[in-house]
SERO-215926 format. One record per residue: residue in one letter; x, y, z of N, C-alpha, C, O in turn. Coordinates in steps of 0.05 Angstrom, whole numbers, plus 5000, padded with zeros to 4 digits. Layout:
SERO-215926
aXYZXYZXYZXYZ;...
END
This chain:
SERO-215926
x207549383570204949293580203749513598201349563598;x205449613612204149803629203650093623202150243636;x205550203590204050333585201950273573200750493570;x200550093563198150063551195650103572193350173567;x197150033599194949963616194050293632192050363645;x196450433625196550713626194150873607192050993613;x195150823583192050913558189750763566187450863565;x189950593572187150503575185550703606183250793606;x186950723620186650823640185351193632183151303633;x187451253628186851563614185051593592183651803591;x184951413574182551413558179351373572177451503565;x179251193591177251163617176451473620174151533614;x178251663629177951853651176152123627174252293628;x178052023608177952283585175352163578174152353569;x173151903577170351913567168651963585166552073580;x169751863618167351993638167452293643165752423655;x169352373635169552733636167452843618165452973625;x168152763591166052813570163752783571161852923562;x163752543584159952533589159252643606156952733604;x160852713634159052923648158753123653157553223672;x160553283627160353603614158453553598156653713602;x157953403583155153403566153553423579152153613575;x152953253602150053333621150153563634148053653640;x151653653639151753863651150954093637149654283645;x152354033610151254233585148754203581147454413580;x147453963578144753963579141954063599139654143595;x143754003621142054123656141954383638140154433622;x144054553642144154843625142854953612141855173615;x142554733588140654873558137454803578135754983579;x136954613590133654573601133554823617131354933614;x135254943633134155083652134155373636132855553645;x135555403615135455713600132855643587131555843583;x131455403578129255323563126855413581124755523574;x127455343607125755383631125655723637123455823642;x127455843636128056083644126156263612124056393611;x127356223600125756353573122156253567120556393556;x121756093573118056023579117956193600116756383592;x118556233622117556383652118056613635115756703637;x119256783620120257123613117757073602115757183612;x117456863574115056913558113156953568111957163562;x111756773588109356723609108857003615106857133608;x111157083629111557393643110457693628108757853635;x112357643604110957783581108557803575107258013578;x107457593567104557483554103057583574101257733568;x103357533599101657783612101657973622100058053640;x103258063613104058303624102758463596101758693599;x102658343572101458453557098958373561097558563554;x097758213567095458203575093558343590091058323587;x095058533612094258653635094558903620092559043618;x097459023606097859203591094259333574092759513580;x094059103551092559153531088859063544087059123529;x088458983558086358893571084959123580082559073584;x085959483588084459683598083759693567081459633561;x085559753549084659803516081359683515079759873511;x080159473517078259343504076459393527074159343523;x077059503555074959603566074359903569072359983579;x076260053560075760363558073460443550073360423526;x071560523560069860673558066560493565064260593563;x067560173575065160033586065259983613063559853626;x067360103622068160153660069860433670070360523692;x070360503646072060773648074460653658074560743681;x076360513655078960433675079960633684079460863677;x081660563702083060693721085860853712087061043723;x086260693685088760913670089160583643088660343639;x089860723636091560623608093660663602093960903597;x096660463599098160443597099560673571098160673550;x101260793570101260983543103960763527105760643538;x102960783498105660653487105960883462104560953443;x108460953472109361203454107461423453107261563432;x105461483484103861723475101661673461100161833450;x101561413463098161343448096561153461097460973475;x093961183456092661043469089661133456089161353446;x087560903459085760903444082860943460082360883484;x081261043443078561053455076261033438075461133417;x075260803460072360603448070360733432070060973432;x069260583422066660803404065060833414063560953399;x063460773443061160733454061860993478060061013495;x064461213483065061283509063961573499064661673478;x062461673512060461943506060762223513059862423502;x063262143549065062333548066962333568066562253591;x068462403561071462203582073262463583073562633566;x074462433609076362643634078862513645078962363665;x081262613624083562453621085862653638085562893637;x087262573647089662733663092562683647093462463638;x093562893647095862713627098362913656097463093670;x100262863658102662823674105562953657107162833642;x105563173664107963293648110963423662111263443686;x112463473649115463543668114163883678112664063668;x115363853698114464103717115264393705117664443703;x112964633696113064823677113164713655113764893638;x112964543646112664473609110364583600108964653618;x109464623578107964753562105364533563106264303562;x103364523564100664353555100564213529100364303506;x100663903541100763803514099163843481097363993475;x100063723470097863723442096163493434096963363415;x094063433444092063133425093063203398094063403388;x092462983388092162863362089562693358089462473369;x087662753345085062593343086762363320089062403312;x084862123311084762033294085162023267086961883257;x083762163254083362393240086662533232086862573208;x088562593245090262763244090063043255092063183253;x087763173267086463363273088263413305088863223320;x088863683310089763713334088563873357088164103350;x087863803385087263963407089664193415091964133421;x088564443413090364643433089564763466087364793476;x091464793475089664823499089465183489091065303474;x086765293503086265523488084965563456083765773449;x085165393443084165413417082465153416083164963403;x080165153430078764913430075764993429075265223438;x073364853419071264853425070564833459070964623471;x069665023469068965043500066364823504066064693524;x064664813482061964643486062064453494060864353513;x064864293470064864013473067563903497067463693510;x070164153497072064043503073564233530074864433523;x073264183554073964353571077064333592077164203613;x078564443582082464383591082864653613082664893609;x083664473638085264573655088364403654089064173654;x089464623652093164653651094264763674093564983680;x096164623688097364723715100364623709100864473690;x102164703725104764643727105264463714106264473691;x104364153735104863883726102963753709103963583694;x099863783705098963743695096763803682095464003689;x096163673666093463783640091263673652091863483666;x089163723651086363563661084063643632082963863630;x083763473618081463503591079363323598079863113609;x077463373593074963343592073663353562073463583551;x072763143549072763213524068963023518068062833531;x068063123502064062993506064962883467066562953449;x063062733470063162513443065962543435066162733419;x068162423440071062423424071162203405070461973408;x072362323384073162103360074361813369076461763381;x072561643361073761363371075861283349075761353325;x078161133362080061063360083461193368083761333388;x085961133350087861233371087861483368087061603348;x089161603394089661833394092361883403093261673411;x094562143406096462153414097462393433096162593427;x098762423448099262673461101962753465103562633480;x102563003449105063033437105963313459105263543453;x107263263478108163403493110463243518110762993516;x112163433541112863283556111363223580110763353600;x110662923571109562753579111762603603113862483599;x110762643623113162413642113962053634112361883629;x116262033636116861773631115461563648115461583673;x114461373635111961153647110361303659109961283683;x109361473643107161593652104661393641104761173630;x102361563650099661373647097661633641097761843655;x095761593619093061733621091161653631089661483623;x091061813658089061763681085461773664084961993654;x084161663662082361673654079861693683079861493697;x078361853687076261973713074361913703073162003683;x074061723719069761733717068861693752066461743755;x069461653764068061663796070561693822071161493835;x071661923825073661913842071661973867069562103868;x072961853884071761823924073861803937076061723931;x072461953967075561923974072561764001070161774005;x075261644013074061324036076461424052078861414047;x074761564078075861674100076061494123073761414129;x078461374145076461324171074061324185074461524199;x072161254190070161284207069761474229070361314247;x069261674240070161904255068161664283065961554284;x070561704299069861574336067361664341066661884333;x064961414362063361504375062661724391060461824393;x064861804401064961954426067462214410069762164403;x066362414408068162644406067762924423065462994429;x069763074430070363284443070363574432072363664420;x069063664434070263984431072464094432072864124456;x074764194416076164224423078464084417080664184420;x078063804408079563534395081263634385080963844373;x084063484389085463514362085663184356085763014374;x085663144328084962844321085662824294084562974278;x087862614286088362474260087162264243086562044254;x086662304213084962084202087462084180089362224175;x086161794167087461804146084961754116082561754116;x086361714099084061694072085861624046088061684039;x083961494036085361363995082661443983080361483990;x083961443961082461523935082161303910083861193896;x079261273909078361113889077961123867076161293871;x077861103834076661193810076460963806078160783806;x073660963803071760783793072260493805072360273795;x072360563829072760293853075660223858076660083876;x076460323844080360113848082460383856083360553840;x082960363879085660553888087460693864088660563847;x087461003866088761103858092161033871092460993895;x093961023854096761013863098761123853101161123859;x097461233834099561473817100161683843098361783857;x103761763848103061993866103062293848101962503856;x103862273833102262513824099862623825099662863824;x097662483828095262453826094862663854092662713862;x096662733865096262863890094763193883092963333893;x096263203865097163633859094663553839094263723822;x093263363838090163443817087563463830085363503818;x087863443857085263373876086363553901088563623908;x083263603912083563783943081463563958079363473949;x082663493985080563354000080163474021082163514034;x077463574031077463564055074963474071073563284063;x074563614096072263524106070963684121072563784136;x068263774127066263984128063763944147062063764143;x063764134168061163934181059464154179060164384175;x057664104181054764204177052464174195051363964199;x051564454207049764434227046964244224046164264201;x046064144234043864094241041864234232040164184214;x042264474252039964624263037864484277035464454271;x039464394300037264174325036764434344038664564353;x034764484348034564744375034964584394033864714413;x035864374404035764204425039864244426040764094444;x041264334418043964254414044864634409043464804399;x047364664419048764874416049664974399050465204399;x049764824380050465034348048864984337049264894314;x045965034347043965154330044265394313045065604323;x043665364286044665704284047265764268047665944252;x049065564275051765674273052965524242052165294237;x054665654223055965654196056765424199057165274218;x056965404177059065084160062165194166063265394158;x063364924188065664894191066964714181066464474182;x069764874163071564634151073664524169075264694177;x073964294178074864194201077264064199078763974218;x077764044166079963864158081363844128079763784110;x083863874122084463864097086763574096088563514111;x085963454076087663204066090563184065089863024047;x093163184065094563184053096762944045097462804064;x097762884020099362684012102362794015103862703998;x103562974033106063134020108163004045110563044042;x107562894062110562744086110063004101111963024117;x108063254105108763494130106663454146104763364133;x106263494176104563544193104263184204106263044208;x101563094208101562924213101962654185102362414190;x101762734164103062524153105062394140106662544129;x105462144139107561954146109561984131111962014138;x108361944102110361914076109862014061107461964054;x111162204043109662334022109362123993110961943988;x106862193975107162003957105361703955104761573935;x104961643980105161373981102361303987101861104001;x099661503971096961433963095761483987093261503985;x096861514014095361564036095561794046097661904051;x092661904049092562264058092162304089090862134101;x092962464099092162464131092062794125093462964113;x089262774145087763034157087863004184087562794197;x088363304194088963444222086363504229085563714219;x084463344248081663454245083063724286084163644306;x082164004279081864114304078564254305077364414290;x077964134326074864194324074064364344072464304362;x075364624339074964854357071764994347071365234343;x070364834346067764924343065664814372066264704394;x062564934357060464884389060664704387061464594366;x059664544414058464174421056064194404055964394390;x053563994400052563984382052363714361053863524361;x049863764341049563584332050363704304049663924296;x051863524289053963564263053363384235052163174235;x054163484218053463284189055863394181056563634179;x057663074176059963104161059863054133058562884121;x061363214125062063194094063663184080065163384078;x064062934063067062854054067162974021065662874004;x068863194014068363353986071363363971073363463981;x071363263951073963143925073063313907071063283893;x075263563905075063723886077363683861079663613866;x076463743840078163733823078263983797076264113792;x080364013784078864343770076064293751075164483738;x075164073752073164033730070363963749068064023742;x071163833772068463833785068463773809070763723814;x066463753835066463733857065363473864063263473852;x065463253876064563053893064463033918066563053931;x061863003932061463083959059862773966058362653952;x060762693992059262494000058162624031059462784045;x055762514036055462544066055262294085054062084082;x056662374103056462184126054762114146052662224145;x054961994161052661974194053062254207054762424202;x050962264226049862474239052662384258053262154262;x054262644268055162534297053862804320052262994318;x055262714338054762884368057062914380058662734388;x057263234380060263294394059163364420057063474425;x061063274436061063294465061563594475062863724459;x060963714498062763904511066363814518067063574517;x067863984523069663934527069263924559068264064576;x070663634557070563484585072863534608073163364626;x074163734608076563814617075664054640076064294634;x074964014659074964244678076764394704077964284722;x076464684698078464844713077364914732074964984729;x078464934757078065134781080065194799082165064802;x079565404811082265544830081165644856079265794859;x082865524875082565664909084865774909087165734902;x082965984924085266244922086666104957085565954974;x088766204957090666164981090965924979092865874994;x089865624962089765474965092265234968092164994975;x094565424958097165304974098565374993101065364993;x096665475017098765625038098265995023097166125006;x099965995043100766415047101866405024103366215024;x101866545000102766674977101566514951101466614929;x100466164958100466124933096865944931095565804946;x096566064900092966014891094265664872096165584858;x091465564884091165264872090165294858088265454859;x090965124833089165054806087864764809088964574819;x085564764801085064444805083664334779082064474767;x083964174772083764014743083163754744084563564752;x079663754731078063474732076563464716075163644707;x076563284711074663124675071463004687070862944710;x069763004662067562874665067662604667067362494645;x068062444688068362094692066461924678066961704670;x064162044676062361864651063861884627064361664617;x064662094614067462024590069661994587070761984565;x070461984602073961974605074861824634073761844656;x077361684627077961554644080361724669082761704664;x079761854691080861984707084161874712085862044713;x084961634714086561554715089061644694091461714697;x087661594674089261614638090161904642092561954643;x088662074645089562444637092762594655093562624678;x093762654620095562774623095863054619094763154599;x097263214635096563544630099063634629101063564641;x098763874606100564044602099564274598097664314583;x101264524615100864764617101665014621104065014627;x100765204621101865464616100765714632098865844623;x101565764647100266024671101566284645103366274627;x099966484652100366714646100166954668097767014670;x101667104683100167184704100867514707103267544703;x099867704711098367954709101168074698100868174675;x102868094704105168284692105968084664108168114655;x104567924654106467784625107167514628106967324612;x108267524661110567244656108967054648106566994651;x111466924634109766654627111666424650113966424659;x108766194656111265964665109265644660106865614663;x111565444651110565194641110365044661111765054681;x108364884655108464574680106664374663105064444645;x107264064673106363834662106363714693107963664711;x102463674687102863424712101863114691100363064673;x103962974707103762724697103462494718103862264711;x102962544736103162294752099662254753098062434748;x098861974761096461894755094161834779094161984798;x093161724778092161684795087861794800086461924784;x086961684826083461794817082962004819080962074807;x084562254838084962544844084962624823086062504805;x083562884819083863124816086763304811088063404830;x087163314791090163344790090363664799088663814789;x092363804818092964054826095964144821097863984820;x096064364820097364554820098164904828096965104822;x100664854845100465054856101265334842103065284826;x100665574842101265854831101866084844100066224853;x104266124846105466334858103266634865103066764844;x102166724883100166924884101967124892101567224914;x104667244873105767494892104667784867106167974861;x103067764861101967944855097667964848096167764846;x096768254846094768284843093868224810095568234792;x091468164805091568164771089267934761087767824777;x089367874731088167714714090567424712092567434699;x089867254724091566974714089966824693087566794693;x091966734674090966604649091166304657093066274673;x090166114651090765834649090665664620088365604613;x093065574602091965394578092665244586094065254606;x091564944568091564684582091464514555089964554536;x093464314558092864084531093363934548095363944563;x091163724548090163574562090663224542090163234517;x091363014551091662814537090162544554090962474577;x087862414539087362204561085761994542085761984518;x084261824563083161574538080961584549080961574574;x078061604533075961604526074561254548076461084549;x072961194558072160974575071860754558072160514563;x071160884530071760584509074060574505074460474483;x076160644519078260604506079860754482081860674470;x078261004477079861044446082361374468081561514487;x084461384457086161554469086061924451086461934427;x085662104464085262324454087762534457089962494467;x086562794444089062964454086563144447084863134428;x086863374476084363594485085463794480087463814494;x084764044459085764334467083564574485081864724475;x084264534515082364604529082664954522084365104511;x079864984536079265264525081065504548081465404570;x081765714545083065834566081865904586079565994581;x082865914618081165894644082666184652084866254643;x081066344671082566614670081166634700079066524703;x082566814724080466874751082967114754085367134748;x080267334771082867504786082967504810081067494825;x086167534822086567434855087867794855088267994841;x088067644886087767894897091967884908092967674916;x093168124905095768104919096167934942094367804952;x098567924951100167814981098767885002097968115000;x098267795017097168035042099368265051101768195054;x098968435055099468775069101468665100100068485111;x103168695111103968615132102268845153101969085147;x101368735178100768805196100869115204103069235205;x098569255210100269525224100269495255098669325262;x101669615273101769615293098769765306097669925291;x097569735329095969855337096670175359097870185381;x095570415343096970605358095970565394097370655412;x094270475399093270455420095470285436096470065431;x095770465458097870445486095470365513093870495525;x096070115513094469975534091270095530090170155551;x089970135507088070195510087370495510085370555498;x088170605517088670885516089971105482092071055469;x088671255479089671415452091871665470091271855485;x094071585460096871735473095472045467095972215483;x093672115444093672315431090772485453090672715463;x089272285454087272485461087872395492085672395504;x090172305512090672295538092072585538093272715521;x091372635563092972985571095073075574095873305573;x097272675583098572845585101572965558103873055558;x099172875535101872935508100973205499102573335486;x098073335507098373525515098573745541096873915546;x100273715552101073835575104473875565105774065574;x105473665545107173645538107973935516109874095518;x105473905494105774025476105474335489106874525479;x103374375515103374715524105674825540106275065544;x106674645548110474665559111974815540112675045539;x112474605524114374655501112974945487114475125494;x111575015477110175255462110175405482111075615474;x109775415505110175705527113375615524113975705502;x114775535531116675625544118975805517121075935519;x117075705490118375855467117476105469119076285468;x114576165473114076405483115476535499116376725486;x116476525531117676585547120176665533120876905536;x121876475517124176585512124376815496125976995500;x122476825475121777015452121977345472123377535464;x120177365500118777605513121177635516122277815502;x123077425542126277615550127477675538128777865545;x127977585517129877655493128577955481130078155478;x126077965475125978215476126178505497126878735493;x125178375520126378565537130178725540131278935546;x130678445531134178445533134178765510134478985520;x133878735492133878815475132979105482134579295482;x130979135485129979445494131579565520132079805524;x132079395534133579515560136379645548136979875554;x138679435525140679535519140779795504142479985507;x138479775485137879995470137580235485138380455477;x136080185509135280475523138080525534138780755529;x140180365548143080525561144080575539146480635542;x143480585522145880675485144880905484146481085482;x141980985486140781265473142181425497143881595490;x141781405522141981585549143681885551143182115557;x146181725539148481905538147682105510146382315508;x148681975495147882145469145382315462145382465443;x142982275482140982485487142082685502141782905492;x143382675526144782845536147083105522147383355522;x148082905515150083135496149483325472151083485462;x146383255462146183295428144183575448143383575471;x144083785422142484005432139683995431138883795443;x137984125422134684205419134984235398136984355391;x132684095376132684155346129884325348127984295363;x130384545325128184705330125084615315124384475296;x123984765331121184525319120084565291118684395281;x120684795280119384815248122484665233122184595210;x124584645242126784575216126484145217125983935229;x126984245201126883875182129383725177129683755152;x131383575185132683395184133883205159132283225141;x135583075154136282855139134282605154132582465142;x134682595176133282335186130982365189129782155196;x129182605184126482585179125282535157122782545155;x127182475137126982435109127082115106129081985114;x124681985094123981685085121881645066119681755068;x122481525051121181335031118181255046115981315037;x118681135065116181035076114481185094115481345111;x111881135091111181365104109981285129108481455138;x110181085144109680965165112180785174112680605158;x114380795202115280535204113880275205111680225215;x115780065189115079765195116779635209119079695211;x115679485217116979195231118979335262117979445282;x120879305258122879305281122879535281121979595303;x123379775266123880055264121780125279122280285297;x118280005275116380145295116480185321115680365337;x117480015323119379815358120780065359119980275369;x121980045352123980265371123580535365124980705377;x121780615349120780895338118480975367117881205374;x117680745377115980775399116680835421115580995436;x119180675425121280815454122080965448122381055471;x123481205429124281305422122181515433122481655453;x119581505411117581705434116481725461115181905472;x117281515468116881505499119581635511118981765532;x122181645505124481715515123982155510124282335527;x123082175484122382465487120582545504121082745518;x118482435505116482575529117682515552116982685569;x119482325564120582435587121382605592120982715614;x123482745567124982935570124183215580125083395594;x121183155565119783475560118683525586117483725591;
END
């Protein structure tokens, strides 16, 4: 009995098992049923979005067309259409294929109808009444690539600030439109040049009357300088506006090898540069000249400005300083004055505009010449008032000293003649009478007059004979 009551039992277990692997199998098959409609859905429009530029090509110009296997078609109504095609870097320029079977070369083409620029990465054609229907392009073509199709590229820059500086340095950014809808291919970079261009007036009322077209800014998509990421559809330009104050016409110009697009902007008004220098000499004490540094307070907020800078001073040296502390003063600095010369001053100046917008200034260079250290003191030759020199008694001093050299010079010569005369005495005595016509060895000389000392004693000498006689 109890095994029966056993099967019955296990037979129980073994049918609710089975039934609720079947549902479970069933949950399963609904949700792969579910999962395969959403792929389809997915598909279906994806081909939809796919094939949907197809049937508008050439009644909006789209923005690109999907390529399937390198083909892609064109409407019978499109009159003349400027396609970009995207190739592996140094590859050769693709080949069209018309309809027809007929093939484009780059180089071997009608110039009238069909005009091809070829660069590294890519082809740019331009082609006037093209054969409607498909066409193909038989080259390396990049994988999921797209034929860019051009009919109105713009580039939509920031708004350039109310209030600008001379001198600015300032970042914008910018995207690019064909035919209204954002470019996002990054390739699309190396096919276009953007920049931006201002253009005088000619207001005689304003400072760059007169003065050339300055290019003030170039675009770039590449991750260097100020922008962010390379690739990623957004261009940033370095605007430095080392030009006059003045009234300006900007101009936004999208070049491409086939043609130029230029938009113009609002009139602006560049400011002077609001950043001013001045220097007191001695103005830090004995040895050192003050710099002093202050902004126009109708534009700029005194508080905000931050300075960084650079002395240059008459022999070369260079030396750095940053004032940063804030406040309503006039920001100063002191400069070593131990020499004479030309001092240079540069200055990048950082502050926020009274509306609020924050800048960065490249002030223009400030230059003064100071004068050396002062000379230390000379003493005053004057002795209580008196000039030692023209008092008598430094000369009474000087006729002392000079006679009494005299004086010694006279006895000394006397000494001298007195000894000489007891030397001759004897030896006159003893020597005989020379006769007066005979002539001597010692009357015999070169010179025919004594000099110097020899006259000297040639003189006593004649005085010692006429005694004799």
């Amino acid at each position: 009995m109890r095994v029966w009551f056993y099967w019955v039992i296990f037979l129980s277990l073994f049918i609710h098992l089975s039934a609720g692997a079947q549902s479970q199998e069933d949950e399963r098959d609904a949700a792969r049923q579910l999962a395969d409609s959403a792929v389809q859905n997915a598909q279906s429009s994806n081909a939809t979005i796919d094939t949907s530029p197809l049937t508008e090509l050439g009644d909006e110009y789209t923005n690109s067309i999907q390529l399937l296997q390198n083909r892609f078609r064109v409407d019978y109504n499109v009159k003349e259409i400027t396609m970009v095609f995207f190739r592996e870097y140094g590859s050769a320029p693709v080949v069209l294929v018309r309809p027809d079977g007929s093939k484009l070369f780059q180089g071997r083409v009608d110039e009238e109808k069909v005009q091809w620029y070829d660069a590294d990465t890519f082809d740019m054609i331009t082609i006037k009444d093209p054969v409607p229907g498909p066409w193909q392009a038989v080259g390396q073509v990049l994988p999921q690539s797209r034929v860019m199709v051009l009919s109105n590229v713009e580039l939509h820059a920031e708004p350039l600030p109310n209030v600008l500086f001379a001198g600015e340095i300032l970042k914008s950014t910018a995207y690019l439109t064909n035919n209204g809808k954002p470019i996002e291919n990054k390739q699309f970079r190396d096919v276009v040049d953007l920049e931006i261009e201002f253009k005088s007036t000619n207001n005689p009322n304003y400072g760059n009357f007169g003065t050339n077209d300055q290019r003030i800014a170039t675009f770039k998509d590449d991750g260097r300088g100020m922008d962010e990421r390379p690739g990623d559809g957004v261009f940033t330009g370095q605007f430095n506006l080392k030009i006059p104050a003045g009234e300006w016409k900007p101009i936004f110009r999208v070049s491409t090898p086939m043609y130029t697009r230029e938009q113009i902007g609002e009139l602006i008004v560049l400011h002077e540069n609001p950043v001013s220098i001045d220097v007191e000499m001695d103005g830090g004490g004995e040895g050192y000249h003050k710099i002093i540094i202050d902004v126009d307070r109708e534009l700029v907020d005194i508080e905000s400005l931050l300075v960084d800078g650079k002395v240059k001073f008459p022999n070369s040296d260079m030396q750095n300083f940053s004032l940063t502390e804030g406040g309503v003063d006039p920001r100063e600095h002191l400069i070593v004055a131990y020499e004479e010369g030309i001092f240079r001053v540069k200055l990048t100046a950082y502050g926020t505009t009274m509306d609020g917008r924050d800048f960065i200034l490249d002030v223009p260079e400030y230059s003064f010449v100071a004068e050396g250290p002062a000379e230390p003191e000379v003493e005053d030759p004057l002795i209580n008032g008196k000039d030692p020199i023209v008092d008598g008694t430094l000369t009474l001093i000087l006729v002392a000293v000079n006679g009494s050299i005299v004086l010694i010079g006279v006895i000394a010569a006397a000494v001298i003649i007195i000894m000489r005369k007891k030397a001759s005495a004897p030896k006159q005595a003893n020597s005989t009478a020379k006769p007066s016509g005979e002539t001597t060895d010692a009357d015999l000389t070169m010179e025919s007059e004594p000099k110097g000392f020899k006259k000297l004693l040639g003189l006593f000498k004649k005085r010692e004979k006429a005694e004799k006689e």
